[in-house]
C-alpha positions in Angstrom: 0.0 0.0 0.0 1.1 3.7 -1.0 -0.3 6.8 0.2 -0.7 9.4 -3.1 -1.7 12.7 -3.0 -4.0 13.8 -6.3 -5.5 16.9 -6.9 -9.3 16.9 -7.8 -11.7 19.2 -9.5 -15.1 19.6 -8.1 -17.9 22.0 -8.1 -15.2 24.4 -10.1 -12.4 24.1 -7.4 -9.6 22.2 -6.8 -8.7 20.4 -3.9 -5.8 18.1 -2.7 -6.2 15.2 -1.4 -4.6 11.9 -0.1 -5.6 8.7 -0.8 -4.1 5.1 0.0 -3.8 2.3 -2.7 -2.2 -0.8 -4.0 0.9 -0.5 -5.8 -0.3 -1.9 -8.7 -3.4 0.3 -9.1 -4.4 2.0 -12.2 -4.3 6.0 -12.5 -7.8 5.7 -13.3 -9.0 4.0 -10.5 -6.7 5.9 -8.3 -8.3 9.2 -9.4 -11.9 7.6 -9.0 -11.5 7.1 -5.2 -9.8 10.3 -4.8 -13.2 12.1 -6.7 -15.4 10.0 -3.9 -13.4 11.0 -1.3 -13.8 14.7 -1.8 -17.1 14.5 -3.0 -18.4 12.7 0.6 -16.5 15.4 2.3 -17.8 18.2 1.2 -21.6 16.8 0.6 -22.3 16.4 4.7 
């Protein structure tokens, strides 16, 4: 596991975030959770 910080776009900002993964993860997958994760964050 590797921690990776990815910067995501959402509602027309950008926001940095961290997420932790396989090693053998895809970019695409990795940038999937990383658009969740910000997206349950700021919908509370």
């Amino acid at each position: 596991m590797i921690e990776v910080f990815i910067t995501v776009n959402y509602k027309d900002r950008s926001y940095q975030t961290n997420v932790i993964v396989n090693k053998n993860m895809t970019l695409e997958n990795i940038n999937r959770l990383a658009e969740e994760q910000v997206k349950k964050q700021w919908n509370l």
